[in-house]
N, C-alpha and C positions, 0 to 999 in steps of 0.2 A: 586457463582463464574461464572464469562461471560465465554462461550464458549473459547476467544481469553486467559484469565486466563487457563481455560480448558486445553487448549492446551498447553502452554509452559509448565505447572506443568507436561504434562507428558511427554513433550521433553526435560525437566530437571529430571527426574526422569530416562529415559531410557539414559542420555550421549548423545541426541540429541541437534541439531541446528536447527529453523525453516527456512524452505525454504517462502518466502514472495514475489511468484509473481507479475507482475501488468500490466493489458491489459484496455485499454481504452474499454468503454462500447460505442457497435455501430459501431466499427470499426473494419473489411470492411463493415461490413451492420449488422443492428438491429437481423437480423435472423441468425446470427452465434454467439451472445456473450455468449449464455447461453451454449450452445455446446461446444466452448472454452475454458470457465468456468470447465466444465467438464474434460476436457482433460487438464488442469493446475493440477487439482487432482488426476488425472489417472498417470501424471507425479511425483505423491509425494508433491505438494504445501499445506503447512501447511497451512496460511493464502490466503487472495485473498485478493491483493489491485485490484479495479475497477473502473476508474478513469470515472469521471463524464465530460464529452466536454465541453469544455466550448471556447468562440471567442479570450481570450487573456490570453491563459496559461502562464504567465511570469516566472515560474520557469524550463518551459521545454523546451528541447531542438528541433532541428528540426526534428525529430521523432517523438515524441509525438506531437506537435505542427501540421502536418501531421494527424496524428490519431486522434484528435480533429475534424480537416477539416473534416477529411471524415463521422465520425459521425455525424455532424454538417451539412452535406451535406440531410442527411436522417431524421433532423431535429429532433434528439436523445433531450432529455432535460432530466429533475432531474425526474419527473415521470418516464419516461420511462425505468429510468436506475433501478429505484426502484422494477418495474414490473420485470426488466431481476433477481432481485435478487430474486422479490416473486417466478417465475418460476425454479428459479434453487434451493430452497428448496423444491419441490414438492419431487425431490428426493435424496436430498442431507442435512440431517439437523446437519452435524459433523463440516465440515468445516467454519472456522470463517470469513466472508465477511466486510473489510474491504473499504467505499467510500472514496474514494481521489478526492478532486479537490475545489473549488474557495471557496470564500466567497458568492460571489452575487445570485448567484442561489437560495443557502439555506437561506438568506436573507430576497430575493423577496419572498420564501414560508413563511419565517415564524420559527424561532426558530424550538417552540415545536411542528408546526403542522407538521413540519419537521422530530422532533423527534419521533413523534409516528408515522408518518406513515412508519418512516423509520425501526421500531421496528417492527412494524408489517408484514412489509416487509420480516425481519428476515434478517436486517442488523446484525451488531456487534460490530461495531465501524465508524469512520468517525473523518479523517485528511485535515482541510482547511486548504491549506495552505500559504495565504495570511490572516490568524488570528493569531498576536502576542497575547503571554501569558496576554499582558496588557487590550486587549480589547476582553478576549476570555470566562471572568466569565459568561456572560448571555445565550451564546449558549452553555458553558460546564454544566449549571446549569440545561439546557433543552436535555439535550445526558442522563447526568445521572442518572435524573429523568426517564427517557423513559429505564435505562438500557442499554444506549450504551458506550461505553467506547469511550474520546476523545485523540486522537494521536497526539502528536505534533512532528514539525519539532527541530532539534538542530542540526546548524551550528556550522563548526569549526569557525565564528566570534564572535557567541553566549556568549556574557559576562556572568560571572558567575551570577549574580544577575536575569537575564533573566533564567538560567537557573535552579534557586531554584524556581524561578516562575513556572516554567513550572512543575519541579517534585510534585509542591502542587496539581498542576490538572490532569498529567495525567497518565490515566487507559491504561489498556493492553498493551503498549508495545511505546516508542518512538523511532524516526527516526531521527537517526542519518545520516546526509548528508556526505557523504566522500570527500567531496571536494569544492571548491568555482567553484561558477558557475552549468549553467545547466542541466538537466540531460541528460544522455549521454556523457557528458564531460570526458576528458581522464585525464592521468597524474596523478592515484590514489598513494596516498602514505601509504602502510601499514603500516609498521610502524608508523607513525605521527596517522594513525588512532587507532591503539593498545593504546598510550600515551593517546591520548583523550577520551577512550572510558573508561580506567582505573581511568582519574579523575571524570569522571561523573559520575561513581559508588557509590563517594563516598555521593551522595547528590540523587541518584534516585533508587530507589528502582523496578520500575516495568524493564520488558526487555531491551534490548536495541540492537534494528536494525541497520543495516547500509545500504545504499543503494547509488545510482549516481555514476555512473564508474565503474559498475561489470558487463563486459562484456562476460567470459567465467568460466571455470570449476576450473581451476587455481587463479584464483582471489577471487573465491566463495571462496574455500576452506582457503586461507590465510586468509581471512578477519572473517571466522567462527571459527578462535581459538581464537581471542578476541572477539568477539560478539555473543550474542544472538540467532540475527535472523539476515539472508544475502537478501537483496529486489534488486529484478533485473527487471527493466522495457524497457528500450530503448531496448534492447537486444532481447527481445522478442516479443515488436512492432515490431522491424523490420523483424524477422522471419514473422510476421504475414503479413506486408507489402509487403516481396515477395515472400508472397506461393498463392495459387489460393484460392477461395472457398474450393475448395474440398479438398487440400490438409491441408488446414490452422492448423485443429486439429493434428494430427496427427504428423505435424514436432513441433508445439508448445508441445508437448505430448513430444517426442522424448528431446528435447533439455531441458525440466524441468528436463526432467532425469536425465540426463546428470550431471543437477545443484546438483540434489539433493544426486547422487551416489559422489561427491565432498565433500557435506559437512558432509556426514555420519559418 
């Protein structure tokens, strides 16, 4: 069983809901992500999405699009983000590390050489998310071979037939997007996400996240009587966006809490 299994079996066993943060790797600078990292945990974050920079995030909002730049400024790439994971299980081997971000990157590396270094790493999983289910069997063949569990996205435009696709492939847990349009984007409807998330049960079997438009404690909470797991990213870029170096952990620390005292 993968760690990210791991996990939900015992936040379904205790009446829990996973908290599923997500902080861009290298953003404000390469020597705060691991520290971060930390203080996402220290706040209660079950999983860690760690989104990988990349030059044309098209699914994200001007937030993360932001948080990209500025990694990308210090010239963050797939390595490097890979190292910030190998360091942060030196002392941390509980929490399940989750990579987010493009195609092209992991690409340019290489499927499998991808997947094993990324195993080694002491990844856990890994979400492109410009890879449809349609053209997703050769890298999902090389995650699971290496032992990582592959994440996919599910939109509310997601036909059903896409989405029986996607249950045949993925492990640890899928992401449910709650809205059309980017992340950070407003105008969340819970209800409409309850509906959706009830018929997708009937066809997937592993967890099922939601995330794009949860921006506080009240929203966590609604959205984790139907769901799995609550992923909140913009929300917490932005904290990171206007606290100092030195403050950065600590209000990120503060505000998981916050999340996770919500979904309890």
């Amino acid at each position: 069983m993968s760690r990210i299994a791991e996990t939900f079996t015992r936040l379904q066993a205790a009446g829990e809901k996973a908290l599923i943060p997500f902080i861009t790797a290298g953003d404000p600078d390469p020597g705060l992500t691991v520290s971060l990292m930390h203080g996402l945990v220290e706040g209660g974050a079950d999983v860690i999405e760690l989104g990988i920079p990349f030059s044309d995030p098209m699914a994200d909002g001007p937030v993360i699009q932001r948080a990209s730049e500025r990694a990308l400024l210090h010239k963050v790439g797939l390595r490097n983000v890979l190292d910030m994971v190998r360091e942060f299980r030196r002392s941390n081997q509980q929490t399940p590390v989750v990579l987010m971000g493009y195609l092209n990157p992991v690409h340019v590396l290489g499927y499998e050489v991808f997947a094993q270094e990324a195993a080694v790493a002491g990844v856990d999983g890994v979400l492109t998310v410009d890879c449809p289910p349609e053209e997703a069997a050769e890298l999902s063949a090389a995650l699971i071979a290496a032992k990582l569990d592959p994440v996919f996205l599910i939109a509310p435009t997601t036909p059903m037939a896409r989405v029986k696709q996607i249950a045949a492939l993925a492990r640890g847990y899928v992401y449910y997007v709650s809205l059309k349009g980017v992340t950070g984007a407003g105008n969340l409807d819970i209800d409409d996400v309850a509906r959706k998330i009830a018929a997708l049960r009937e066809f997937i079997d592993v967890p099922i996240g939601v995330g794009f438009g949860i921006r506080d404690a009240e929203t966590a909470r609604a959205i984790s009587t139907a769901a799995d797991a609550v992923v909140v990213g913009s929300r917490l870029v932005q904290e990171i966006e206007a606290a100092t170096p030195e403050t950065a952990k600590e209000q990120l620390t503060r505000l998981v809490a916050s999340l996770k005292d919500a979904i309890r």
